[in-house]
N, C-alpha and C positions, 0 to 999 in steps of 0.2 A: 767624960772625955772618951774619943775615940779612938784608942790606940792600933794601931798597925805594928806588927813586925813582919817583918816580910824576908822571906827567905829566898835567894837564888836556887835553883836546883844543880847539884854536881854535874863534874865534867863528863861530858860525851866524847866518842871518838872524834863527831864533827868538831866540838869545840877544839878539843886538842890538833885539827890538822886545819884549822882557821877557816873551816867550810861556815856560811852562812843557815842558820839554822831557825825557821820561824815554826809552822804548822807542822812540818815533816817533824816524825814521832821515832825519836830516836832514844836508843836506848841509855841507860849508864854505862860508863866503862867503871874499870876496878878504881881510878882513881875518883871518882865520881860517888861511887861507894863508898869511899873511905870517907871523903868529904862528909857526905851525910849523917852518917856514925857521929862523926864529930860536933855535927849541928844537935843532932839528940843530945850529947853531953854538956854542950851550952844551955840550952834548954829545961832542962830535963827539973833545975827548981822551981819552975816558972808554972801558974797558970793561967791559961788561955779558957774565954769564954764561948770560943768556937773556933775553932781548926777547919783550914780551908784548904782546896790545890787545888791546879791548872788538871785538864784531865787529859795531858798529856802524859806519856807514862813518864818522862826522864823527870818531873814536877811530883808527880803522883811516887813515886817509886822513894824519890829522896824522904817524903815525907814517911815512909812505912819503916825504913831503914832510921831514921830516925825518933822512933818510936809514936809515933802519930797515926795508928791504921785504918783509926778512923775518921779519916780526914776527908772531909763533901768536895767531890767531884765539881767544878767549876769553869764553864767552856770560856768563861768571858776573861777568866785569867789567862789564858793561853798568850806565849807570846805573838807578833805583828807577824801578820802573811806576809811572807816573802816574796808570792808568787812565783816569777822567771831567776829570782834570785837566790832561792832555795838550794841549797848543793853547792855552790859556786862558792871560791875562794875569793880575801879581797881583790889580789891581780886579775881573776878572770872579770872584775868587773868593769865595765867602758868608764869613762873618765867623768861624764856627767853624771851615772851612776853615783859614782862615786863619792864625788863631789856632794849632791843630794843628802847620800846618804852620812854624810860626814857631817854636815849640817843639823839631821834628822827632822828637826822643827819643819813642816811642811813637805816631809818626803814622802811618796809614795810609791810602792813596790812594782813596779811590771807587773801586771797583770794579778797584783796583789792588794794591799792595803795601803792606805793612807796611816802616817801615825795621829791623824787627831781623830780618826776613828778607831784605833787602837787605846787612847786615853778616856774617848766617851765609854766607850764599853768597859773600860776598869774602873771610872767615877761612876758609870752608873751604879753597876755590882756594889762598890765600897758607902754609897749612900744608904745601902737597903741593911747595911748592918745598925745594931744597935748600938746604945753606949757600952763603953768597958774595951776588954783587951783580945784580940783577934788572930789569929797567928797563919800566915798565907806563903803556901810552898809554890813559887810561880816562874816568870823567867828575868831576863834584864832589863829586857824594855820595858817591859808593865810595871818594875820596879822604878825605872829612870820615869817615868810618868808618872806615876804617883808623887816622885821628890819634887820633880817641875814644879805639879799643881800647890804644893805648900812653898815653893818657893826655895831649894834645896837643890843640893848636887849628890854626890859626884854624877857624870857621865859616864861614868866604865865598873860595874861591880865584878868583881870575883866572882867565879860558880864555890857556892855555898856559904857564899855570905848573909849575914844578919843584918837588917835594916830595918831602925826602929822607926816611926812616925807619929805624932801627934797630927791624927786630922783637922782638929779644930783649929790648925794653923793655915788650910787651903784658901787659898786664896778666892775669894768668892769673885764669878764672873760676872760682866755685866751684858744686856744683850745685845746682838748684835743681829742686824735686818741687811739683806741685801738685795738689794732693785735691781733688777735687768729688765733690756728690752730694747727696742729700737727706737729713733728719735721721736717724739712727741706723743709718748708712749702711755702717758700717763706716772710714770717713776717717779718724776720729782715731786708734783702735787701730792701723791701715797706718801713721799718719805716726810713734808710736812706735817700733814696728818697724823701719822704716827710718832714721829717725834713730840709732836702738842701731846697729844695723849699718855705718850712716857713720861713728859717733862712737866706736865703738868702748865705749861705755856714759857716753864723756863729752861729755855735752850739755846745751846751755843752754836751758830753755823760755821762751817769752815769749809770754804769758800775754796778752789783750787784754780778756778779763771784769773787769766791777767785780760788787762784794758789794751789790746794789741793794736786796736782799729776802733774808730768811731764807734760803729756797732755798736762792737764790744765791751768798749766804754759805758756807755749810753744803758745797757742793758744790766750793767753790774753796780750803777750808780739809782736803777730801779729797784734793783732786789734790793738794794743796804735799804732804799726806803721804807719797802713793806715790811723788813725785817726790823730795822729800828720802828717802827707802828706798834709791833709787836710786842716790841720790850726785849728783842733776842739779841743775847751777842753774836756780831761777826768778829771772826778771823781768817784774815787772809794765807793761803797758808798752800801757793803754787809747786813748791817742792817740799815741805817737810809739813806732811801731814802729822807725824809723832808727835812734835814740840808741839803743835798746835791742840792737839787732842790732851796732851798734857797739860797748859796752860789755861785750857778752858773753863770758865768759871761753874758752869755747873756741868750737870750729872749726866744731864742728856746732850745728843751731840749729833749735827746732820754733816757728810762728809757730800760736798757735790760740787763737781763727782767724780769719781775716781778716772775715770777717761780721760779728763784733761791731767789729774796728777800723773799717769803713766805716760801720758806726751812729754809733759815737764820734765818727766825724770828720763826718761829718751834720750831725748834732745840736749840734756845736759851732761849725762854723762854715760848713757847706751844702757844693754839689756842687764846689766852688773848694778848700774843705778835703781834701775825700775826694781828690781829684786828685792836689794837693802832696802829703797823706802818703803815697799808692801811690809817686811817683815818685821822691818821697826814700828807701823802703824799697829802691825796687830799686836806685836809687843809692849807699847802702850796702850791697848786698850786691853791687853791683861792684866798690865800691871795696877793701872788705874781703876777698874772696876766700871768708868763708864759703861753707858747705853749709850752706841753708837749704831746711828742708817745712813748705809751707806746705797748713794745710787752712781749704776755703772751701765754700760753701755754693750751690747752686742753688735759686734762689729763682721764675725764675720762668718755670715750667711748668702754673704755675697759674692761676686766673683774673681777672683785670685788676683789681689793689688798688680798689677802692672810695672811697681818699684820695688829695690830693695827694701828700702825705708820703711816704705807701706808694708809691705809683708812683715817685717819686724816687728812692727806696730801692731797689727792686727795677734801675732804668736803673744807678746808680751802683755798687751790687753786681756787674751784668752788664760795665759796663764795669772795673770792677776785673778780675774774673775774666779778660776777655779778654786786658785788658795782662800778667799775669803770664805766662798760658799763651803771650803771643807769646815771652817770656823764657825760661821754663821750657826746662830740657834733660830734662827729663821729666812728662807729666802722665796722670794715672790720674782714672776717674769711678766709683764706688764706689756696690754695688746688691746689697744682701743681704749684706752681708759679704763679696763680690766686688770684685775690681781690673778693670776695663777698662780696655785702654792706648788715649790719647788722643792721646799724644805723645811719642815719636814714633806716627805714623799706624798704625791699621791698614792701608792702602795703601802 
């Protein structure tokens, strides 16, 4: 087994005057120290098979006062860059900040971090340990990311609090592809493709087109065909991608494609719809551990919609696209019937 305990580091002055605190390297206050002391003497029967901290000092400091001194410096513990929000109180923050950050699942910093690359970089670090018992002086976030991935709370720890974990309870992920590109681009045929190859030829499509128009019709009663051929389930599934990715019979799972679910969700009930159903979709596909590809649309490289609507459309599209590819364990942008890997990096 893989045990975790994980320690909050004591109060700072920022914490005590509700300044926002990520990268910037602040020190203990006296209360902060005392805290620490205190974490040593809970401690203090316990063996640990390797001692760790954030190599920030306010993380690092807790653990010497603690009696820990020899505890390995670790950059990947550090808590989430805060970027433009570093310093700042909750009031000085604008309302969509705000809001974001209140949420956290999908926030990213001004000019900062994302939190699901604040969570990659603390699973990755916590994979390379061995079996047995671990002990990590770090911050809140990286603590509140760790509980997420086993499936666990709270959302608000105390500075110098103790948090235990069993890893062998995280929740294993399953992968997820993201297609972009412009129309006829090559996306959908790639996301075929690789779904056979994940699924092994059994997979479930979920389908986000309605029959509006003859066309449309006509073209969606082609695909069920080639996909019934196949042996693949369809679901339909024009606004609630979640249920549908929950309901699906197997493992692997093709979403096409998320452009028309963001018109869906639009149109029926604005940019507050579009939001909840991106977040519930990736919240099902953590919870469930599917292999899901999904193909999405680049919309806008073009010139400035000429309506409200359209502009709306085009921001909500952009920002869906973003949230997934921060998810995404793989994402490809597709141009002539070419793959460009986006994600991981060319760099």
């Amino acid at each position: 087994m893989r045990e975790l305990w994980l320690v909050r580091h004591g109060t700072t002055d920022w914490n005590a005057s509700g300044k926002i605190q990520g990268h910037a390297d602040i020190p203990l206050n006296a209360q902060g120290e005392a805290q620490a002391l205190e974490v040593g003497r809970k401690l203090s029967d316990l063996h640990f098979d390797s001692v760790w901290s954030s190599d920030l000092a306010r993380a690092r400091r807790t653990a010497q006062l603690a009696g820990f001194l020899r505890a390995y410096p670790e950059r990947r513990l550090r808590e989430l860059d805060f970027g433009g929000c570093e310093g700042l109180t909750w009031d000085q923050l604008d309302g969509l900040t705000r809001d974001d950050l209140m949420a956290y699942e999908g926030f990213r910093a001004p000019g900062g971090e994302a939190t699901a690359d604040l969570t990659r970089r603390v699973t990755e670090f916590v994979e390379t340990l061995p079996e047995g018992r671990h002990l990590v002086f770090t911050h809140g976030g990286v603590v509140r990311s760790l509980l997420h991935e086993c499936g666990e709370g709270p959302t608000h720890l105390e500075n110098g609090s103790v948090t235990r974990i069993d890893w062998s309870l995280r929740k294993k992920l399953g992968r997820l592809c993201l297609l972009t590109g412009g129309v006829r681009s090559g996306k959908s045929s790639r996301a075929l493709k690789t779904a056979n190859a994940w699924g092994k030829g059994e997979v479930s499509f979920l389908a986000t087109a309605e029959g509006l128009d003859d066309e449309m019709r006509l073209r969606i009663e082609n695909h069920r065909a080639e996909r019934a051929a196949l042996g693949w389930e369809t679901i339909e599934c024009p606004r609630d991608a979640a249920a549908a990715l929950r309901s699906a019979k197997h493992k692997t799972c093709v979403l096409d494609c998320l452009t028309l679910f963001v018109t869906n969700r639009l149109l029926a009930g604005g940019a507050d719809s579009v939001k909840a159903g991106v977040e519930d979709l990736l919240l099902a596909w953590r919870e469930t551990g599917k292999d899901l590809v999904v193909v999405t649309n680049e919309v806008g490289w073009g010139i400035v919609p000429e309506n409200a609507l359209s502009r709306d459309y085009r921001d909500q599209l952009g920002w869906a696209n973003q949230r997934l590819m921060e998810e995404a364990s793989e994402g490809w942008l597709c141009v002539s019937g070419r793959a460009l890997p986006v994600k991981p990096s060319l760099t």
